[in-house]
VOBA-1610 file (N, C-alpha, C; in pm, whole numbers, padded with zeros to 5 digits, always signed):
BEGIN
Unk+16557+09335+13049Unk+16481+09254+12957Unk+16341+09233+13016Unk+16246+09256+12932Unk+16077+09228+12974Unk+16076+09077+13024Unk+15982+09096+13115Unk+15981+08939+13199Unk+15850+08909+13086Unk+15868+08728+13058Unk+15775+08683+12960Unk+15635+08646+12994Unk+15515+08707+12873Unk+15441+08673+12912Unk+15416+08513+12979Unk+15301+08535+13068Unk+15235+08416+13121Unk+15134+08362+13044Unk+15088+08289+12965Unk+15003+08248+12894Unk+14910+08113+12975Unk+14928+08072+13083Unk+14825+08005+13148Unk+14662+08039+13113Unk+14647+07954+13170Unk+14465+07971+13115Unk+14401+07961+13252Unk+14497+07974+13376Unk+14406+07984+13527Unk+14334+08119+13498Unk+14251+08097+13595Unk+14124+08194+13569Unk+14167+08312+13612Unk+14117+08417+13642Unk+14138+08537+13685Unk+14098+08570+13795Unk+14146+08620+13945Unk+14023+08641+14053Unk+13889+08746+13986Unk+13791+08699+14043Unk+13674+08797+14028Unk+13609+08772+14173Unk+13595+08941+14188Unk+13531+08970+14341Unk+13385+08946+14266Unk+13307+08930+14420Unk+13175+08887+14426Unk+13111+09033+14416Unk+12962+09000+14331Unk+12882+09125+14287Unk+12838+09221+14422Unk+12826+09133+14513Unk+12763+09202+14653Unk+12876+09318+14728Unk+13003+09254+14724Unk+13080+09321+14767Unk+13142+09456+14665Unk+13125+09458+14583Unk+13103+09538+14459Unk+13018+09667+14488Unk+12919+09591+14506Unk+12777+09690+14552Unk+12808+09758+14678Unk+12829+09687+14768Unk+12817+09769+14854Unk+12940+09857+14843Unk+13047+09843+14784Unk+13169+09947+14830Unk+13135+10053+14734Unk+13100+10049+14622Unk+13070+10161+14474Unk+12956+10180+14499Unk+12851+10091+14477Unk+12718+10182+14436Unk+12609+10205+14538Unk+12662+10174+14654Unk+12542+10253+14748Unk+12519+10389+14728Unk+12575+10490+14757Unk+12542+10571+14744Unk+12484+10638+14602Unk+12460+10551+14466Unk+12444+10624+14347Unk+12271+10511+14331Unk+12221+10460+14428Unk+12060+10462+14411Unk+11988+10521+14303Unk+12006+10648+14346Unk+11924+10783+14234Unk+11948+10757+14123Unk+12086+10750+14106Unk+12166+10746+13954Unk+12119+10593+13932Unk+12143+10537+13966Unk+12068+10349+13934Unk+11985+10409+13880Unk+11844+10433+13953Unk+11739+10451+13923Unk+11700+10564+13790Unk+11777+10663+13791Unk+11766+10715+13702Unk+11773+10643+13541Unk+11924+10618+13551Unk+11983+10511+13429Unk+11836+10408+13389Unk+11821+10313+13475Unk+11730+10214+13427Unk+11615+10306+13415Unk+11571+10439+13412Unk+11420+10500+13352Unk+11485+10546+13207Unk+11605+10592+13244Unk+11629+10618+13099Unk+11658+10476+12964Unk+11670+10376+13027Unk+11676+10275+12945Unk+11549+10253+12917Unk+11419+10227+12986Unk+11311+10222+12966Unk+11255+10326+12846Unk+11244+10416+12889Unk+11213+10522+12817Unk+11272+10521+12661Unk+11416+10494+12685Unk+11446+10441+12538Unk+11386+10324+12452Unk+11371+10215+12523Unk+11291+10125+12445Unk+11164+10131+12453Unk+11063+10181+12490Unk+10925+10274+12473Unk+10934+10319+12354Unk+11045+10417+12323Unk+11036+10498+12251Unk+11051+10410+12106Unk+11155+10296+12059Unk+11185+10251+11979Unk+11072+10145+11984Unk+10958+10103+12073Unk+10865+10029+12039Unk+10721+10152+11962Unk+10754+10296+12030Unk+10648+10330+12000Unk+10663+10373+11807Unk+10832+10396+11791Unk+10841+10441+11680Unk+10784+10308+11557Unk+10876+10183+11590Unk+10797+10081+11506Unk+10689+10071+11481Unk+10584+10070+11610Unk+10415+10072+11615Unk+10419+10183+11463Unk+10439+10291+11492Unk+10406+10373+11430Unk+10425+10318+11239Unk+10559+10239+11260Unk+10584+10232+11100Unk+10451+10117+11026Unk+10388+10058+11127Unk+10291+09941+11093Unk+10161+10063+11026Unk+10146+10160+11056Unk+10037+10267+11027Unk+10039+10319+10887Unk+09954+10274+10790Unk+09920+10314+10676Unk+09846+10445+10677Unk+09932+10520+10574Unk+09894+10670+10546Unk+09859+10682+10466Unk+09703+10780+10465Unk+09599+10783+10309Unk+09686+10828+10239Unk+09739+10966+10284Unk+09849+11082+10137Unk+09736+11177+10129Unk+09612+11158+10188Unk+09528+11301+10179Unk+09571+11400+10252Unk+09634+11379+10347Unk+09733+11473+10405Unk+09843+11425+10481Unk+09927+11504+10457Unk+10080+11460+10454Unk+10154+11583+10494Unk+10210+11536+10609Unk+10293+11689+10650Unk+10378+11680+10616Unk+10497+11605+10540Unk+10643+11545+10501Unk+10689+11504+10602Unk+10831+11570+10608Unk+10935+11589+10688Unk+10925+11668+10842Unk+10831+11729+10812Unk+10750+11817+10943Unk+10708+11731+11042Unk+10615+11664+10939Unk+10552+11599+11057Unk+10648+11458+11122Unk+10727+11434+11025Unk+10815+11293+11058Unk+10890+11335+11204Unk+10937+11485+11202Unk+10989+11563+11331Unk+10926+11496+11428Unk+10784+11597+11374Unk+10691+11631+11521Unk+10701+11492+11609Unk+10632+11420+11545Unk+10593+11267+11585Unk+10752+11200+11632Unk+10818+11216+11595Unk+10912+11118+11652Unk+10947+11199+11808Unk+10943+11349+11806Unk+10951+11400+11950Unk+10882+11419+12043Unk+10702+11368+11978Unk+10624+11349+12065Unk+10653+11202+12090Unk+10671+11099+12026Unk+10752+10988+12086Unk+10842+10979+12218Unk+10909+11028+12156Unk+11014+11064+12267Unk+10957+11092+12402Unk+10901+11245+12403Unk+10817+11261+12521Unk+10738+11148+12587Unk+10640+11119+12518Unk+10555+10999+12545Unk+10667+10921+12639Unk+10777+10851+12540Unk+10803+10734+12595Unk+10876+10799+12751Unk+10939+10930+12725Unk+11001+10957+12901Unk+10890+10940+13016Unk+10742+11006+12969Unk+10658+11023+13094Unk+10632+10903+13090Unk+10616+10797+13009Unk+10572+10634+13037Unk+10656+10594+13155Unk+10759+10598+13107Unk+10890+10559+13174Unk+10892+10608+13327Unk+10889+10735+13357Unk+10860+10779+13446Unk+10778+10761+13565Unk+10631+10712+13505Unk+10530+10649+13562Unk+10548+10513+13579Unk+10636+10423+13507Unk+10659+10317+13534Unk+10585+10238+13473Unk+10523+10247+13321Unk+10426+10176+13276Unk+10438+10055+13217Unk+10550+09997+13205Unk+10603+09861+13166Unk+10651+09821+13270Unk+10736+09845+13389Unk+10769+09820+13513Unk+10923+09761+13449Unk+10965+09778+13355Unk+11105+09751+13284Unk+11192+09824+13393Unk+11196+09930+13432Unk+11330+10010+13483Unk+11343+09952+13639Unk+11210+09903+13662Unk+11250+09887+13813Unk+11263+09750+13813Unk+11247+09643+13699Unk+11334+09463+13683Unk+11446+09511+13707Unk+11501+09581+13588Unk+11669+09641+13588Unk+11692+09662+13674Unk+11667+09767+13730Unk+11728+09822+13926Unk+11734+09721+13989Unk+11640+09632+14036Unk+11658+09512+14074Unk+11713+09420+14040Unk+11744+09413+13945Unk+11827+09297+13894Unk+11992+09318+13921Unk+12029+09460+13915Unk+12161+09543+13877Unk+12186+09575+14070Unk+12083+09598+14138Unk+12128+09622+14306Unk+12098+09498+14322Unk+12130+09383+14290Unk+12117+09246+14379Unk+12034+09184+14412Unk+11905+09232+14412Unk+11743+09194+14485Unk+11690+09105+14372Unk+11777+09124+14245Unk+11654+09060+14151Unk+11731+08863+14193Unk+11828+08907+14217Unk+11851+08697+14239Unk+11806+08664+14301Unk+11786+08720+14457Unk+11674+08683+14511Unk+11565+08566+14501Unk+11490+08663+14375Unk+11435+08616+14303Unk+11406+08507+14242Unk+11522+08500+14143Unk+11542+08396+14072Unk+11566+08249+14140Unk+11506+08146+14076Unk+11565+08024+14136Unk+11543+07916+13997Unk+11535+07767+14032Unk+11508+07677+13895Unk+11396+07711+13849Unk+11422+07755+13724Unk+11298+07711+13659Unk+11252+07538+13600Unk+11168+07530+13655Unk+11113+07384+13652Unk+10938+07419+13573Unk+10940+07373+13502Unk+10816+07330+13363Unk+10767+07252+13418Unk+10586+07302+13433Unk+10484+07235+13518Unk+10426+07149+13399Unk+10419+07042+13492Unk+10335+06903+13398Unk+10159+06945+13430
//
């Protein structure tokens, strides 16, 4: 016969983030770093595409569907080499925030009189 569930509401152990880190993700740095450019780069890209929808078009020329391509993959591009270069400095908060350094950081925020 199945032994019955436990339905308590004690908490669950949870290991600490540091010890986490160091046993898994030391060695995947690169890959960190990679991931958070590619997150960057993604939201570049979805800020550059909006920008774009704010842009009124005469209709004196109009590439259709062609050009809706082109532009969204020069987007794209754009937003990887941004990303790359680090031009919002977004991927490297993340890295820092995600390898531990960003708490550091953090402490009260207290509102200056």
């Amino acid at each position: 016969m199945p032994e019955p569930i436990d339905r308590s509401l004690a908490p669950l152990p949870v290991a600490p983030l540091k010890s986490s880190r160091a046993a898994g993700l030391a060695a995947n740095d690169s890959r960190l770093k990679s991931v958070c450019n590619d997150m960057e780069a993604l939201f570049i890209n979805h800020m550059l595409s909006e920008m774009r929808k704010t842009v009124t078009k005469s209709g004196m020329i109009d590439g259709g569907r062609a050009e809706e391509v082109y532009t969204s993959l020069m987007d794209a591009e754009l937003a990887k080499d941004l990303a790359r270069r680090g031009a919002l400095g977004l991927s490297k908060m993340v890295n820092d925030q995600l390898d531990g350094r960003g708490a550091a950081l953090q402490g009260p925020v207290v509102p200056k009189k």
